[in-house]
C-alpha positions, 0 to 999 in steps of 0.5 A: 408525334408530328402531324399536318392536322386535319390536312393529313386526312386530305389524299384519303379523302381524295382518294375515296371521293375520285374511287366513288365517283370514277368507280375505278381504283389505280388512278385515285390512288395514284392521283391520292399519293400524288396530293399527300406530296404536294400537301408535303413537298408543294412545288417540289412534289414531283422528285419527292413522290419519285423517291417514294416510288423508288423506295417502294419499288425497291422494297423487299416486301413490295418484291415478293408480293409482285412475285408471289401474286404474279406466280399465282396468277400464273398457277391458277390460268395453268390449273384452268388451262389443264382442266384440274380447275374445271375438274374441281368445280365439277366435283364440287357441283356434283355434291352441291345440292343447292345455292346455300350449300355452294356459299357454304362450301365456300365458306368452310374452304375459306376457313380451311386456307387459313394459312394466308389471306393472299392464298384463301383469296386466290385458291378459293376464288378459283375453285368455287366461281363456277360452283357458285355460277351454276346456282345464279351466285352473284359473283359480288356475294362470292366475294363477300364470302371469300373475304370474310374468311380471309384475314378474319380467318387467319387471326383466329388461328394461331398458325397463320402469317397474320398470327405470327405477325401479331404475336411478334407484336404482342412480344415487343411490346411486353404482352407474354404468356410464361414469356411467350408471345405465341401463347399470349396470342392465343389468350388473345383469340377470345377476344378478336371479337370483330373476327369472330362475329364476321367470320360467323355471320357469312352463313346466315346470310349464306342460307338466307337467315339474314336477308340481304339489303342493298346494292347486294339484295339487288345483285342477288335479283339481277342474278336468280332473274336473268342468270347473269352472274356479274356486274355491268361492270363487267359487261360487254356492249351486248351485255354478255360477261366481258369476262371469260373463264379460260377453256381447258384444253385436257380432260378435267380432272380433280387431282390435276387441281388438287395435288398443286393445291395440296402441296402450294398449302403444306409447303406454305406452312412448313416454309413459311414463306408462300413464293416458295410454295407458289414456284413449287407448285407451278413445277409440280404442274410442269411435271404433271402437266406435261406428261399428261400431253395436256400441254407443250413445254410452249404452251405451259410457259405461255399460259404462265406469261399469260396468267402473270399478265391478269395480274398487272391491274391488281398489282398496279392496285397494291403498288399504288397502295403503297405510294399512297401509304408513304404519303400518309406518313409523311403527313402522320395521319395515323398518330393525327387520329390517335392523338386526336380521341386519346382524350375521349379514352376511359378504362371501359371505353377504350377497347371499343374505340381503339377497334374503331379509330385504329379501324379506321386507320386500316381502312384509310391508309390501307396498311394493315399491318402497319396500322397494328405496329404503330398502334400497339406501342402507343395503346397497350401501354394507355390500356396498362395505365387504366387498368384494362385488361391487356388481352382485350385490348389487343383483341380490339387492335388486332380485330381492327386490322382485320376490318381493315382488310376487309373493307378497305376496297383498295386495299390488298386483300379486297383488290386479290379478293375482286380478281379470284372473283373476276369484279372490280374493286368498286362492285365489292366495296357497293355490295360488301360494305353495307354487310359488313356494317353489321359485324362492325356493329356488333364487334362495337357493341360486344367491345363496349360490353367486354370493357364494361365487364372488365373494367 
């Protein structure tokens, strides 16, 4: 495995230092990719990171996440300017009795979206801000939630997109139940043990089990004392939100939200492919919309373009992402770390450290997925030699990808998660991540004792 050594930790390290200091996210991911092709190319760093944007940008998968998060942008401000959105959240409010039970029907809506991370983010966000708005819900904790039931989620239900990527994982690489992959997944669920404990904690924290500590327990009082929901980030010079929901120009009404919803959800799964269920579900709007006299042919492909629009930032967010992930292959960063603590490997050790380097991987180059394909061939095989039982193992790995997910504040899934709750990447990762120390702790810990039993 070819490597740069410890420079291959470099445009990761560039990256998050210039993110906590700017407390902004596109710039030093760019500034991030940039550094990794120097590092790579020196002077002639300029044409070789343009072949990196090129490949990107030419990418079938960079393509369908422009598609499918630009559409959904576009799906939820014609939700909002319809009235169904606000219609939803009136429902939702009505049998909301206190602040505990918003985060919770956050919670339960969370795991209910289990189809995709991408689509619990946006569709969750959406229906519940206002919800949790009217019981002074910082929206940093609003985003908690919705994260913690994104790909922590989706990795315990074996009909999900994350579960049917791991599972194909778990076939190339000989891990089969009676020849399956699918049911050697789900002898793997038991074990994602980081998934299990994250999704778990939220309502603890939810009904105050848990105190909150930190920068969240200070959002948490700025919130319940002058009633302002958002960060100053997200202020005006006059300290008012910067940030306004779109007013609805017809009569609020659930079905209005629910039906698009409903069909977004059941065409995702019976296609398996979410742009197709977003395109649908924009044209089920059309054809409920329209008629309703709640807006003009005009005005439904304006607030389209406009919603498109929102999502620009967050786009420009995932696609620097991805510069960056090619400069961190370049470097080998990723086989850098592996080869690195394979030493430190031992048969009760090792699923707890392969949670955290691989872990590790998927915060840094902010490749979940990617992280996961690379590290299944090279661990499942030293888990085979030593004698650890396999199922373990994967659970480890597949557990660090979804702590990827939910840490890495530049990541895609954080970055949909900040605009469905309207913050920026940098509020989440000051609030979140101190929260989210606890499962990883945990997830360590029960890591550590698994591969003692089984050992």
């Amino acid at each position: 495995m070819e490597h740069y050594g410890l420079i291959s930790l470099v445009p990761v390290l560039v990256v998050v230092i210039l993110a906590f200091v700017t407390r902004r996210t596109f710039e030093p991911l760019l500034i991030g990719s940039v550094v990794g092709f120097i590092l790579l190319e020196g002077a002639g760093f300029f044409p070789a990171w343009l072949d990196a944007v090129y490949l990107v940008m030419m990418d079938g998968v960079t393509v369908w996440i422009i598609l499918v998060c630009g559409l959904f942008g576009s799906l939820i401000k014609l939700l909002e300017k319809s009235g169904g959105a606000l219609g939803f959240s009136a429902m939702a409010t009505k049998h909301t009795k206190s602040r505990g039970a918003a985060l919770i029907i956050t919670w339960v809506l969370g795991i209910i979206v289990f189809v995709d991370d991408y689509l619990n983010a946006l569709s969750v966000g959406a229906a519940m801000r206002k919800v949790t708005d009217h019981y002074k819900v910082p929206r940093e904790m609003l985003a908690y939630v919705i994260n913690s039931t994104g790909a922590a989620v989706c990795v315990l239900i074996p009909f999900s997109t994350w579960s049917a990527f791991m599972a194909g994982q778990l076939e190339a690489n000989n891990v089969m139940v009676g020849g399956s992959g699918t049911s050697a997944y789900i002898a793997t669920i038991p074990y994602i043990l980081y998934a299990w404990v994250a999704v778990l904690i939220v309502p603890l924290f939810a009904l105050k089990i848990l105190p909150r500590f930190g920068p969240m327990k200070q959002a948490e009082e700025r919130a319940e004392t002058t009633g302002k929901v958002f960060p100053a980030s997200q202020l005006d010079e006059n300290g008012e939100a910067a940030v306004l929901e779109s007013q609805p120009e017809g009569v609020p009404r659930v079905i209005n939200f629910a039906l698009p919803m409903l069909l977004l959800a059941g065409v995702t799964i019976y296609t398996e492919d979410m742009l197709v269920g977003v395109i649908l579900a924009i044209v089920t709007c059309a054809v409920m919309f329209i008629p309703q006299k709640l807006m003009s042919l005009n005005a439904f492909f304006d607030h389209a373009l406009e919603g498109f629009k929102d999502m620009v930032l967050v786009l420009g967010i995932i696609v620097a992402a991805f510069f960056l992930q090619q400069a961190n292959e370049g470097l080998g960063l990723t086989p850098f770390v592996i080869e690195t603590v394979e030493p430190l490997m031992s048969p009760a050790l090792l699923p707890a450290i392969s949670f955290m380097v691989v872990g590790f991987l998927a915060f840094a180059t902010g490749s979940f997925w990617g992280v996961a394909a690379i590290a299944f061939p090279i661990i499942i095989p030293l888990g085979t030699s030593l004698g650890v039982d396999l199922f373990l193992v994967s659970g480890a790995i597949i557990s660090a990808a979804a702590f990827g997910s939910h840490t890495c504040f530049y990541g895609d899934a954080v970055t949909l998660t900040c605009a469905s709750s309207q913050i920026k990447n940098m509020d989440y990762a000051k609030t979140a991540i101190p929260l989210v120390a606890l499962p990883t702790l945990l997830g360590i810990i029960l890591f550590v004792v698994m591969g003692t039993i089984m050992a």
